[in-house]
C-alpha positions as CSV (number, residue, x, y, z in Angstrom):
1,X,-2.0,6.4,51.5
2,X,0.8,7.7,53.3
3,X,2.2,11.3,53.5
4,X,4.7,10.9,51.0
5,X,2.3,9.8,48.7
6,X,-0.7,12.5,49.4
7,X,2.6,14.7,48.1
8,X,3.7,12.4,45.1
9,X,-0.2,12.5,44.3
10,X,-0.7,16.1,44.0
11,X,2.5,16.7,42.7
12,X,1.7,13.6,39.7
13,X,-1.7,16.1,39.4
14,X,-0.4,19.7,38.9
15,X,2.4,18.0,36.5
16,X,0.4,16.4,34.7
17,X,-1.3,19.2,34.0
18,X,1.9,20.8,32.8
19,X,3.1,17.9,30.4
20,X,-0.7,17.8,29.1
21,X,-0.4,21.5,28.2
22,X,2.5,21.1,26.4
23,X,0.7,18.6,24.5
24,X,-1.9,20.4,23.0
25,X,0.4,23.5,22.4
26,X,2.8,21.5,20.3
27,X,0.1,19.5,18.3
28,X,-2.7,21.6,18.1
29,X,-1.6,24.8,16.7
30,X,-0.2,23.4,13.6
31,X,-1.5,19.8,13.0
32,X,-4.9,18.7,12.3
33,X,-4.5,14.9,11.4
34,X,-3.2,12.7,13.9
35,X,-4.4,9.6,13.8
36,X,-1.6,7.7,16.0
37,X,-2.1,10.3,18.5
38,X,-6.1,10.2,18.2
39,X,-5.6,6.7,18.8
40,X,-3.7,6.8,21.3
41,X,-5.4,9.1,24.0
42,X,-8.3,6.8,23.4
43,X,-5.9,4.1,24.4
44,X,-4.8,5.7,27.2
45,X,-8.7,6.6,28.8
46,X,-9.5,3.1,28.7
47,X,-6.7,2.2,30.7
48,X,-4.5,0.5,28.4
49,X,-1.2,2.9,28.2
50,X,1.4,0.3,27.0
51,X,-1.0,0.4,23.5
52,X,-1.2,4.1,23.9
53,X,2.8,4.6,24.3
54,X,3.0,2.4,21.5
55,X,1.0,4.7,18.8
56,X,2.7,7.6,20.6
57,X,6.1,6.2,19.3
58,X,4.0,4.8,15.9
59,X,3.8,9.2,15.6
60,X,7.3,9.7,16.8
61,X,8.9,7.9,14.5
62,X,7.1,9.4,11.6
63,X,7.3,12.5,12.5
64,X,10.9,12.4,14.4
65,X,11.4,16.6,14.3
66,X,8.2,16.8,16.4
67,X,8.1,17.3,20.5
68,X,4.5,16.2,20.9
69,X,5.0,12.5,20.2
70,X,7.6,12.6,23.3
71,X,5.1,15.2,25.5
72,X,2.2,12.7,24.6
73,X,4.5,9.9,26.3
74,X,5.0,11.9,28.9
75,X,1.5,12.8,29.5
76,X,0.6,8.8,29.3
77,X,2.7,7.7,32.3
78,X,1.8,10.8,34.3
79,X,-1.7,10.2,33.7
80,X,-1.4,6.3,34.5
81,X,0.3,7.3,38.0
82,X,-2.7,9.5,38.7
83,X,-4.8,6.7,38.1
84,X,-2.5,4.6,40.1
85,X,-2.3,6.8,43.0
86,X,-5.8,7.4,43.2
87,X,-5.8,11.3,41.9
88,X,-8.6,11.2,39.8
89,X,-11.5,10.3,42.2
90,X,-14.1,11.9,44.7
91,X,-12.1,10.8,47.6
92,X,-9.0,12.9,46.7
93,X,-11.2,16.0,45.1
94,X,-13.1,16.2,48.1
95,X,-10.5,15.9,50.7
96,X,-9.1,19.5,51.8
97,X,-6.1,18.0,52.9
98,X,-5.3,16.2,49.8
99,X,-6.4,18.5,46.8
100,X,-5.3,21.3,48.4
101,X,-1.8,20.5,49.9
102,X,-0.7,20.7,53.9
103,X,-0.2,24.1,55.2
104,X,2.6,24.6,56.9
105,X,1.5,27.8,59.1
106,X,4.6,28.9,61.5
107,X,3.3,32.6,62.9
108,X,6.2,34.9,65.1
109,X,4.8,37.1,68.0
110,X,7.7,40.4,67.4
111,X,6.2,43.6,67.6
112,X,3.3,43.0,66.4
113,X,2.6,39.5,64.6
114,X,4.3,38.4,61.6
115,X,4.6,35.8,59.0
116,X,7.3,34.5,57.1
117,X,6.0,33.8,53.3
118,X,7.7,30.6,53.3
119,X,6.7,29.3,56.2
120,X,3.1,29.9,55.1
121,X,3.0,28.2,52.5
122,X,4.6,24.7,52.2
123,X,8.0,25.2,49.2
124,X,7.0,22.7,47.4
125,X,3.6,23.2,47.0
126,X,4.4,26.8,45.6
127,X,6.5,25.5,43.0
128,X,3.7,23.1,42.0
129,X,1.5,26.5,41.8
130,X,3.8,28.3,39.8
131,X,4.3,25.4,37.3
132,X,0.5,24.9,37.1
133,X,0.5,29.1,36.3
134,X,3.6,28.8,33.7
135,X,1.3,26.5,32.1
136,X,-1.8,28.4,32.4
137,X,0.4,31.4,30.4
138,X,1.7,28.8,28.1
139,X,-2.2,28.3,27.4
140,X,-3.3,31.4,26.8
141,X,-0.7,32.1,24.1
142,X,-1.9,29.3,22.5
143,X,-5.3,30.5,22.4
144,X,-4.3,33.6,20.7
145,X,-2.3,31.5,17.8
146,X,-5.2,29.1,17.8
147,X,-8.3,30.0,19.4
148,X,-9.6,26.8,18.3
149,X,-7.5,24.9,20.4
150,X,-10.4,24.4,23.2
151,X,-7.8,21.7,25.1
152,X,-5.8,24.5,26.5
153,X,-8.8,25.5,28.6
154,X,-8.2,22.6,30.3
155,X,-5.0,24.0,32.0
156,X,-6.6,27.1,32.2
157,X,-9.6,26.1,33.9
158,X,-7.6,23.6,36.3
159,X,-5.1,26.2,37.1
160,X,-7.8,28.8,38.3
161,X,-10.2,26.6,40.1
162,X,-6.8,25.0,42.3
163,X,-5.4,28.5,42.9
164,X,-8.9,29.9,43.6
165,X,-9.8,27.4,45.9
166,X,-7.0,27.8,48.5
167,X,-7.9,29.3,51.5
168,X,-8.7,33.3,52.0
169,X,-5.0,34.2,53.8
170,X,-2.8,31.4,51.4
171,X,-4.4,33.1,47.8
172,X,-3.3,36.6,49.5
173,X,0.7,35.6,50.0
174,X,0.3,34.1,46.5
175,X,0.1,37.0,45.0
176,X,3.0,38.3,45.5
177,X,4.7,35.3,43.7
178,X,2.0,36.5,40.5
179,X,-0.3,33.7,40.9
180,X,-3.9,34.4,41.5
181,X,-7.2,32.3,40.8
182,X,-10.6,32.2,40.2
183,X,-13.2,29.2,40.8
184,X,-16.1,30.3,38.7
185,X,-14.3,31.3,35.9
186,X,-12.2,27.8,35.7
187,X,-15.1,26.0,36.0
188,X,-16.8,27.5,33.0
189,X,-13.4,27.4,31.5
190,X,-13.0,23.1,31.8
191,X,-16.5,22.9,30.9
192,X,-15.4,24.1,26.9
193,X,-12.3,21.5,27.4
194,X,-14.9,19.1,28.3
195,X,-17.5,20.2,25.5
196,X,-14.8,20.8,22.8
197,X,-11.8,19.6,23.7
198,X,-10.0,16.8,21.5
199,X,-6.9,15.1,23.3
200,X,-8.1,15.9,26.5
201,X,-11.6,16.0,26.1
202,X,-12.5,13.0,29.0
203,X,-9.2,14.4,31.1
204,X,-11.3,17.6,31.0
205,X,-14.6,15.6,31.8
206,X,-13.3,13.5,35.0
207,X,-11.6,16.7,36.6
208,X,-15.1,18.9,35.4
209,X,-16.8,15.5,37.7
210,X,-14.6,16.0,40.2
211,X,-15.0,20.1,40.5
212,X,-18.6,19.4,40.6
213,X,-18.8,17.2,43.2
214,X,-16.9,19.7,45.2
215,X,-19.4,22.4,44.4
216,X,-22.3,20.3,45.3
217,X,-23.3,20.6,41.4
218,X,-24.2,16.3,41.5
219,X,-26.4,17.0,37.9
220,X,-23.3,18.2,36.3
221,X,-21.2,15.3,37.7
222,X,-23.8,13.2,36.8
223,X,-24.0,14.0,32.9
224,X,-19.8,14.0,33.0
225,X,-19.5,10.5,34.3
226,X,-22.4,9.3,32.4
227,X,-21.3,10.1,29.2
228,X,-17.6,8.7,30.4
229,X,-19.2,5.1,31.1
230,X,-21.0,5.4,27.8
231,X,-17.5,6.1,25.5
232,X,-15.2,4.7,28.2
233,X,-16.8,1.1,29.2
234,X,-13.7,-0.6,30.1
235,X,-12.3,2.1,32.7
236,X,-13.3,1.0,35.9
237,X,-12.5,4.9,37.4
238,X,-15.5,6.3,35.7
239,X,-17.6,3.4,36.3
240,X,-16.7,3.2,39.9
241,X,-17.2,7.0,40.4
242,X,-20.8,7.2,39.1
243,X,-21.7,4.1,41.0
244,X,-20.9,6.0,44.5
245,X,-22.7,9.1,42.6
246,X,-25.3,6.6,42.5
247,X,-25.6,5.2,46.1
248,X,-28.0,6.3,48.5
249,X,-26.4,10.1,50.2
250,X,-25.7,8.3,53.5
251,X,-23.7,5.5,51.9
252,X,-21.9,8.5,50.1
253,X,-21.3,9.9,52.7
254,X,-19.3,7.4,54.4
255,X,-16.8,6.8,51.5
């Protein structure tokens, strides 16, 4: 995978993200019964998105004032380019370089040392941060209409474990933009969108896998992928992630 698409990768990530967010805040908060859009999702985690786009439009059409038919489009070809470029899996999760974005680290010797915000901290990848953020605010009102909605954690969860994983120095120049993190408290907070979660539910589960993995938590990764094979037979992603889960530590350790 080249450069530009480690870049297009996390960017198709923290978007997604985003567009998912939107999702649940449009749907959840006011409608119960969707079965085109239950459908759907399903569609979409067994890897078929052309079926899944086409109960997203079955829901658009009959329900043509609505935005989440056209966010849940969104949300199916963002989620098929992650898949496509390889987001969702141990070997992006637990490469630095990858999940957590090239640092761009230009440091002046003038009086004393300085360093330029910008030039810490690579433009693009704070914009990605902030949008993840906008997303995690978007969340949290949604919680308070409908604090039922456990989907929304997923952003939330995401959103802190990302920000609070970045290194000691980058989280301290982020604040100044507002954006701040914290790991433990995003892991507990995708383990509800995993546990309770309805659109989103197996996005919550895969990322929740992923985290773990990270964290060295291999029972919890276990159980995520596990029950993902079980409901999701036909996607190769989970099967294919358990299996090196699976594999004897130094064959893991050379994927």
């Amino acid at each position: 995978m080249s450069l530009r698409q480690h870049t297009s990768a996390g960017w198709c990530f923290h978007l997604a993200l985003v567009t998912l967010a939107a999702s649940v805040g449009w749907g959840q908060a006011e409608i119960f019964e969707t079965p085109e859009l239950d459908a759907g999702f399903r569609l979409l985690y067994e890897l078929r998105p052309e079926e899944a786009r086409a109960k997203f439009a079955a829901w658009q059409a009959s329900h043509p004032q609505d935005a989440l038919g056209v966010a849940a489009q969104a949300a199916s070809y963002l989620f098929e380019e992650c898949y496509r470029q390889g987001v969702l899996t141990s070997a992006y999760f637990l490469d630095d370089k990858l999940f957590l974005g090239k640092i761009a680290l230009v440091m002046t010797l003038s009086l004393g040392m300085q360093a330029d915000y910008a030039s810490l901290i690579d433009k693009h990848q704070i914009e990605s941060l902030a949008m993840i953020r906008a997303a995690d605010n978007f969340a949290k009102r949604l919680l308070v209409v409908n604090p039922d909605a456990s989907d929304a954690y997923l952003t939330l969860g995401a959103a802190n474990y990302i920000i609070g994983s970045l290194p000691a120095f980058k989280r301290f120049f982020l604040k100044f933009k507002g954006i701040s993190g914290d790991k433990k408290g995003g892991i507990e907070q995708l383990e509800i969108a995993a546990a309770r979660g309805r659109y989103l539910r197996p996005f919550a589960k895969i990322i929740l896998a992923m985290v773990s993995l990270r964290e060295k938590n291999l029972a919890l990764a276990r159980t995520q992928l596990e029950e993902l094979v079980a409901e999701f037979p036909q996607n190769p992603l989970f099967a294919a992630e358990l299996a090196k889960l699976d594999a004897p530590s130094d064959a893991r350790a050379s994927r």
